[in-house]
Biopython code that builds the backbone (N, CA, C, O; Angstrom):
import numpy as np
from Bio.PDB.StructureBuilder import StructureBuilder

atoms = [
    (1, "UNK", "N", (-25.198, -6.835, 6.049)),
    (1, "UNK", "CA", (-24.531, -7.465, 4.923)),
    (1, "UNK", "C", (-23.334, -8.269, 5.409)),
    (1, "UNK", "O", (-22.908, -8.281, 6.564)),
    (2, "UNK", "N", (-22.815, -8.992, 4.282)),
    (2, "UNK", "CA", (-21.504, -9.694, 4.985)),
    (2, "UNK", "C", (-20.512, -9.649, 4.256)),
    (2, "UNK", "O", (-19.516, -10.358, 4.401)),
    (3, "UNK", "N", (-20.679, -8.786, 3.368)),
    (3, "UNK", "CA", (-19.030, -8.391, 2.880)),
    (3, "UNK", "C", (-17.459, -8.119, 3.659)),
    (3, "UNK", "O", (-17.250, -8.935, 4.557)),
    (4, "UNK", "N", (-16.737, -7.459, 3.518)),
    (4, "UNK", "CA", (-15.295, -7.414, 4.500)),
    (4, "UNK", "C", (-14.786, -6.366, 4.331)),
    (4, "UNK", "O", (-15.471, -5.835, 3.457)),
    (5, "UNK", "N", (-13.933, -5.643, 4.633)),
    (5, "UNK", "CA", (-12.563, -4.979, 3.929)),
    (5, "UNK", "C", (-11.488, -5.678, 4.180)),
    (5, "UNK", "O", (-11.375, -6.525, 5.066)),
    (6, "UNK", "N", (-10.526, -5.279, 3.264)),
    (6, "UNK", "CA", (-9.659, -6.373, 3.360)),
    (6, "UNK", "C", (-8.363, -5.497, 3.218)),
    (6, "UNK", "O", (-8.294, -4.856, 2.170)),
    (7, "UNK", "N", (-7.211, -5.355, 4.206)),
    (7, "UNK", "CA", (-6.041, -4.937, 4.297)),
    (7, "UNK", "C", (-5.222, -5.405, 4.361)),
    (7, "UNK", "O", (-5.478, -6.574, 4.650)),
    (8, "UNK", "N", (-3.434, -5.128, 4.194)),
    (8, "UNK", "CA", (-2.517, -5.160, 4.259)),
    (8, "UNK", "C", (-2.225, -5.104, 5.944)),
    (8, "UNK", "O", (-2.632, -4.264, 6.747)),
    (9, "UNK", "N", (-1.563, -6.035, 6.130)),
    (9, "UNK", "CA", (-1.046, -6.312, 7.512)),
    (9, "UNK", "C", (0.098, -6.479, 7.370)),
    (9, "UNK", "O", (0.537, -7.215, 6.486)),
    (10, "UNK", "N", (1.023, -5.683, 8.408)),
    (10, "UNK", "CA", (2.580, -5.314, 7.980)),
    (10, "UNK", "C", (3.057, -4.720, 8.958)),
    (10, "UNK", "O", (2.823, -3.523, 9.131)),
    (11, "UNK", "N", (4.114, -5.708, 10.114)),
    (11, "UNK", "CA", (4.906, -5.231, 11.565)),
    (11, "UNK", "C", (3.607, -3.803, 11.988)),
    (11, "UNK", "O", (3.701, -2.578, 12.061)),
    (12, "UNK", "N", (2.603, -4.684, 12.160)),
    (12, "UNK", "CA", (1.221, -4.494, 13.470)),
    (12, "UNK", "C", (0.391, -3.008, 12.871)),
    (12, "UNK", "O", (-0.549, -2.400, 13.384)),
    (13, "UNK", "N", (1.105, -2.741, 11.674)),
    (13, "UNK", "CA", (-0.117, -1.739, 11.132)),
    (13, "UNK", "C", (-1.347, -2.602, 10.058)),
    (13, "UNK", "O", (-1.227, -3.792, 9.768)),
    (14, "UNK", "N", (-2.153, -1.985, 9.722)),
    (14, "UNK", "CA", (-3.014, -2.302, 8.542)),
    (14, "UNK", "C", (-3.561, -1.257, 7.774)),
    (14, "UNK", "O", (-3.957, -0.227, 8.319)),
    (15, "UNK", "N", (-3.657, -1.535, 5.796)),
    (15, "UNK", "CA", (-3.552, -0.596, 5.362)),
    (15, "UNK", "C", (-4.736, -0.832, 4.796)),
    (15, "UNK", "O", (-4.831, -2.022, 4.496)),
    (16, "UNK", "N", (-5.687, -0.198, 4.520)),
    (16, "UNK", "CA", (-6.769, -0.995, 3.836)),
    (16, "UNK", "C", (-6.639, -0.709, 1.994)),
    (16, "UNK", "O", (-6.380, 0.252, 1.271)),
    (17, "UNK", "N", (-7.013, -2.274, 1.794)),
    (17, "UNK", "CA", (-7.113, -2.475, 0.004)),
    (17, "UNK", "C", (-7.644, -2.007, -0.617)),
    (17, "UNK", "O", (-7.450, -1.298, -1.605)),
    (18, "UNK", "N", (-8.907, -2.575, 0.229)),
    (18, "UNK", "CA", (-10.664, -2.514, -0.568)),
    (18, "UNK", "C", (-11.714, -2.721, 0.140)),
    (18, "UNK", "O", (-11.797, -3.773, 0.774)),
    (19, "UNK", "N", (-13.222, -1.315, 0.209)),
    (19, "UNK", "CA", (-13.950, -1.898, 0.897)),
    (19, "UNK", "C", (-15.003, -3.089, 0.617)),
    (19, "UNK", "O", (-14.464, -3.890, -0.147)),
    (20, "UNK", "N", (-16.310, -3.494, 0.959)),
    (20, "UNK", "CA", (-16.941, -4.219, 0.327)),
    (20, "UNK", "C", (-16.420, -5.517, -0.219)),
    (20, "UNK", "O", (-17.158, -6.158, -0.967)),
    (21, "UNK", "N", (-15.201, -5.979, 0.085)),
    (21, "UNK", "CA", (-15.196, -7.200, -0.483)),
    (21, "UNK", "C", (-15.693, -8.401, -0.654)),
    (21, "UNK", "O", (-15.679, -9.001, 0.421)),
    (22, "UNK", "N", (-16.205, -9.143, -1.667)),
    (22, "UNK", "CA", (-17.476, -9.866, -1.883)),
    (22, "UNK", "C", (-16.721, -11.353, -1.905)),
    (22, "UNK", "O", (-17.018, -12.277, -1.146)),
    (23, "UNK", "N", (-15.606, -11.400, -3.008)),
    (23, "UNK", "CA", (-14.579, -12.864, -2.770)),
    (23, "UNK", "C", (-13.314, -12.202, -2.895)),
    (23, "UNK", "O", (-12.879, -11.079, -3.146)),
    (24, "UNK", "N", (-12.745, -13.785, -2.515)),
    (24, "UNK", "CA", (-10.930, -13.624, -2.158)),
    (24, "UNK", "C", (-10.742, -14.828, -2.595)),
    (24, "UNK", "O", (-10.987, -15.786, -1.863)),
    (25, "UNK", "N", (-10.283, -14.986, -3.847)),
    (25, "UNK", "CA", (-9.520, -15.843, -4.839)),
    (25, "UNK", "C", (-7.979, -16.122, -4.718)),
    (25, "UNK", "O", (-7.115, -15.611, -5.431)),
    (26, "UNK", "N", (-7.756, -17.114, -3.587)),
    (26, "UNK", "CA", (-6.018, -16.877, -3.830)),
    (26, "UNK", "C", (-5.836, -18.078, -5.497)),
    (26, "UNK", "O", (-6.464, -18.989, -6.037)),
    (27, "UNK", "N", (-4.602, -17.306, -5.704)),
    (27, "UNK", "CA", (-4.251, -18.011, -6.884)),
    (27, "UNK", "C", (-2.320, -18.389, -6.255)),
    (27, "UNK", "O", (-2.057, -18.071, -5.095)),
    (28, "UNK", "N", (-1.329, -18.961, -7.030)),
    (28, "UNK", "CA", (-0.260, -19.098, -6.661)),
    (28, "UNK", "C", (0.347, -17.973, -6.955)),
    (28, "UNK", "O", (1.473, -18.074, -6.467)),
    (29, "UNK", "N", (0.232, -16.897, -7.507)),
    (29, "UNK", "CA", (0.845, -15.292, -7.156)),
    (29, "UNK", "C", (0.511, -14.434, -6.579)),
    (29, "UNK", "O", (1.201, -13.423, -6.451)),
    (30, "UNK", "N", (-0.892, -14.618, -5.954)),
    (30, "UNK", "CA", (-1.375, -13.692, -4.912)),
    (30, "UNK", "C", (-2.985, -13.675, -4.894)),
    (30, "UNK", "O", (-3.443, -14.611, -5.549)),
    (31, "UNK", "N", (-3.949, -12.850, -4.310)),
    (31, "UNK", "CA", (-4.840, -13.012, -4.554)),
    (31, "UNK", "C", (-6.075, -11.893, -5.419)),
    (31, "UNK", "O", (-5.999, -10.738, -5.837)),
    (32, "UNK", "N", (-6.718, -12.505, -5.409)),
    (32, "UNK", "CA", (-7.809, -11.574, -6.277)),
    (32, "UNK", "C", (-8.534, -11.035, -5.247)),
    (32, "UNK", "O", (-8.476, -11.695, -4.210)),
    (33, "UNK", "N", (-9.299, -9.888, -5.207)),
    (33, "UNK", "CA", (-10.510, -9.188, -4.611)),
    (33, "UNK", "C", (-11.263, -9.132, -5.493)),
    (33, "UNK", "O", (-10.811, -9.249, -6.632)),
    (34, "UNK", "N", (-12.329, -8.981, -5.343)),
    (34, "UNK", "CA", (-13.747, -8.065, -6.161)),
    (34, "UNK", "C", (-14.419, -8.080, -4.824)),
    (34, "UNK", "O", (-14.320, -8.772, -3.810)),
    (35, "UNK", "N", (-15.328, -6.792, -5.303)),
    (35, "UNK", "CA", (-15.973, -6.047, -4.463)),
    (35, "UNK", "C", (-17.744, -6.392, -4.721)),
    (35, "UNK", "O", (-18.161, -7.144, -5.602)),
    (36, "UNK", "N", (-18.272, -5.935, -4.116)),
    (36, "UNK", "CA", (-19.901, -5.998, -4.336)),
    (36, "UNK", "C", (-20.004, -5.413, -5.685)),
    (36, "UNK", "O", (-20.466, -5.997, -6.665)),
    (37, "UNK", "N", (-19.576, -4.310, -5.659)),
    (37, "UNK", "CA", (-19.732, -3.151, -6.822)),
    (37, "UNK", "C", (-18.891, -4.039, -8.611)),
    (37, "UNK", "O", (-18.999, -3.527, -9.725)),
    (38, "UNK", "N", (-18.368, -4.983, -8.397)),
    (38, "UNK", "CA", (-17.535, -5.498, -9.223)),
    (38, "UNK", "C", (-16.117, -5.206, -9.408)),
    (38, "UNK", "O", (-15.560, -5.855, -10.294)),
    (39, "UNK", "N", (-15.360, -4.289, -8.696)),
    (39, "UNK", "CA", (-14.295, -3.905, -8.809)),
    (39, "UNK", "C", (-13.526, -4.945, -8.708)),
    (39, "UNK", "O", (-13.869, -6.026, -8.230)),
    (40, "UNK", "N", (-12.481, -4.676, -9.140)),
    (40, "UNK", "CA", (-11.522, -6.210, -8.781)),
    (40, "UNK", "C", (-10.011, -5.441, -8.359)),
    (40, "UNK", "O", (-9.714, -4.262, -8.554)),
    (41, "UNK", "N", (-9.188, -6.501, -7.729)),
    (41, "UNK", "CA", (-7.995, -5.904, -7.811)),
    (41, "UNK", "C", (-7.033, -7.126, -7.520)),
    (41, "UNK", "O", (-7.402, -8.094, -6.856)),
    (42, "UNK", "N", (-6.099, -7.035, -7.925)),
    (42, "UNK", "CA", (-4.980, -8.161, -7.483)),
    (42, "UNK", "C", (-3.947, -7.941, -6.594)),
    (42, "UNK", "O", (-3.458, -6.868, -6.947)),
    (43, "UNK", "N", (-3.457, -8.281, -5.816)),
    (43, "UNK", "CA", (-2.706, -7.995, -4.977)),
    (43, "UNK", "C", (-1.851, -9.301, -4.792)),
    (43, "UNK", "O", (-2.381, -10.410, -4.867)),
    (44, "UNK", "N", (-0.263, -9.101, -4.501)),
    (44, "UNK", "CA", (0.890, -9.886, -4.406)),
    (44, "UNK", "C", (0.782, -10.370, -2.816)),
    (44, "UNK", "O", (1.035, -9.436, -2.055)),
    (45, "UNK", "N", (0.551, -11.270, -2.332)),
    (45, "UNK", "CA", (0.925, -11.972, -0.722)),
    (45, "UNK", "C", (-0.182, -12.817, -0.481)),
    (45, "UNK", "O", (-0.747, -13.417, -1.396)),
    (46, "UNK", "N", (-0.588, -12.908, 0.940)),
    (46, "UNK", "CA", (-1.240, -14.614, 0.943)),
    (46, "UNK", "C", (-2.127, -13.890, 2.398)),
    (46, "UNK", "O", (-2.138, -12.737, 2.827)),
    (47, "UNK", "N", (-2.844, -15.202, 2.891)),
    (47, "UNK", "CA", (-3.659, -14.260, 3.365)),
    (47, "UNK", "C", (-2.888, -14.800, 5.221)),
    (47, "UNK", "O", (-2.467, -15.916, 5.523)),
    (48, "UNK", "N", (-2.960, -13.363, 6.250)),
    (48, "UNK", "CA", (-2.628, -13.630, 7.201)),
    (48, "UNK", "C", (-3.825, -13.909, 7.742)),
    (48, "UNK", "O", (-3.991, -15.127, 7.683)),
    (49, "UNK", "N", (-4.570, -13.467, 8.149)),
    (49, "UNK", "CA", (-5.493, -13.855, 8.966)),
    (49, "UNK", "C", (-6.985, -13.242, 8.501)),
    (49, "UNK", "O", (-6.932, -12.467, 7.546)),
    (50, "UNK", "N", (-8.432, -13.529, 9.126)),
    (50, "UNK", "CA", (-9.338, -13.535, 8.967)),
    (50, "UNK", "C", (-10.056, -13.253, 10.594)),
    (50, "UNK", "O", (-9.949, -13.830, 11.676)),
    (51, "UNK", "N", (-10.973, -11.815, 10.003)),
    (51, "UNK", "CA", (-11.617, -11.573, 11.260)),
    (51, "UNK", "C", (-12.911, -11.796, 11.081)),
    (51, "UNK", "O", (-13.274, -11.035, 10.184)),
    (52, "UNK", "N", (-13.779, -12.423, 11.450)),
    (52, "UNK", "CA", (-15.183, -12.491, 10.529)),
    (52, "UNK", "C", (-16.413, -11.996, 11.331)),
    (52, "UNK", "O", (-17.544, -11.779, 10.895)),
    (53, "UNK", "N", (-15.838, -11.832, 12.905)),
    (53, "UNK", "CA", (-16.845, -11.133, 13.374)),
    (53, "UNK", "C", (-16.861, -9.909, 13.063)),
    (53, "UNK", "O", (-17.978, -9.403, 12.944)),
    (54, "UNK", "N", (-15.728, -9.096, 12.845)),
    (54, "UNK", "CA", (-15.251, -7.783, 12.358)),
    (54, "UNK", "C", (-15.319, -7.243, 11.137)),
    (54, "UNK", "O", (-15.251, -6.039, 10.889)),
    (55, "UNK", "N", (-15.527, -8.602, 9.944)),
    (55, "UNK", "CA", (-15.582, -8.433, 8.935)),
    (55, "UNK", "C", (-14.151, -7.883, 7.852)),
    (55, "UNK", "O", (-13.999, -7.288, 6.786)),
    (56, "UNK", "N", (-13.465, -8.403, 8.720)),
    (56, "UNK", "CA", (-11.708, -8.192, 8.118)),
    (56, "UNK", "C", (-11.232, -9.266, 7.657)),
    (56, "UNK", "O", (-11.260, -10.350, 8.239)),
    (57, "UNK", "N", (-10.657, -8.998, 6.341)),
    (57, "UNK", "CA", (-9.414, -9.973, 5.775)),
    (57, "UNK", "C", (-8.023, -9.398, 5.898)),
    (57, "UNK", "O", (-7.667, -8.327, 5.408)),
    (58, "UNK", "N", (-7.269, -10.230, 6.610)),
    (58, "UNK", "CA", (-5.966, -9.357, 6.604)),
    (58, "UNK", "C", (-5.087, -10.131, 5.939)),
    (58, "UNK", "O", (-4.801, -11.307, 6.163)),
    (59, "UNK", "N", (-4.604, -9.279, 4.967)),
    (59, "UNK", "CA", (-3.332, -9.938, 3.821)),
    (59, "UNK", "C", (-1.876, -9.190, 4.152)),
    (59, "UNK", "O", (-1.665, -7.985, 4.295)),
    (60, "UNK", "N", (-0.856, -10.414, 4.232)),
    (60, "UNK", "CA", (0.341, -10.211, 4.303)),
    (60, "UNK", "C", (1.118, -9.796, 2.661)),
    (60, "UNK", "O", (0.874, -10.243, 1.540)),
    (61, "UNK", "N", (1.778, -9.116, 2.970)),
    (61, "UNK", "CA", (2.773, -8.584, 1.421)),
    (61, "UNK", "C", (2.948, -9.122, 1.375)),
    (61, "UNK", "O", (2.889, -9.827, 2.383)),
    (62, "UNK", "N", (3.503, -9.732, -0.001)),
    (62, "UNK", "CA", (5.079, -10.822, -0.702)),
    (62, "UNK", "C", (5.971, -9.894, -0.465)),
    (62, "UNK", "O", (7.155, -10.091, -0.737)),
]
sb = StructureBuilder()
sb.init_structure("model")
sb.init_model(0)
sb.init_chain("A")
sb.init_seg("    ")
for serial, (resi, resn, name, xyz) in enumerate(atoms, 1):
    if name == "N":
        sb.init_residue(resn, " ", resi, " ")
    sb.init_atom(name, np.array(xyz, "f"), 0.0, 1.0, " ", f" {name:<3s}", serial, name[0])
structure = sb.get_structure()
């Protein structure tokens, strides 16, 4: 499959959000998740980086 998890990245730890993440909607206050399953969640910060062989989104706090 090619979904992600997608964590919080913060002085070299990572926390994880959500697994399965299906999209990543930034908007100008932060971004959206949803999951395969439909879950959604919003979260405040922007995105630091992207691992895609790994299947990681890593999001920085606001």
């Amino acid at each position: 499959m090619c979904e992600a998890n997608a964590y919080f990245k913060k002085n070299g730890t990572q926390t994880l959000i959500m697994e399965a993440v299906d999209k990543v909607e930034p908007d100008e206050d932060g971004i959206r998740l949803v999951s395969i399953f439909g879950e959604q969640k919003f979260v405040k910060g922007h995105i630091h980086s992207l691992s895609l062989v790994d299947h990681k989104v890593f999001i920085a706090p606001a």
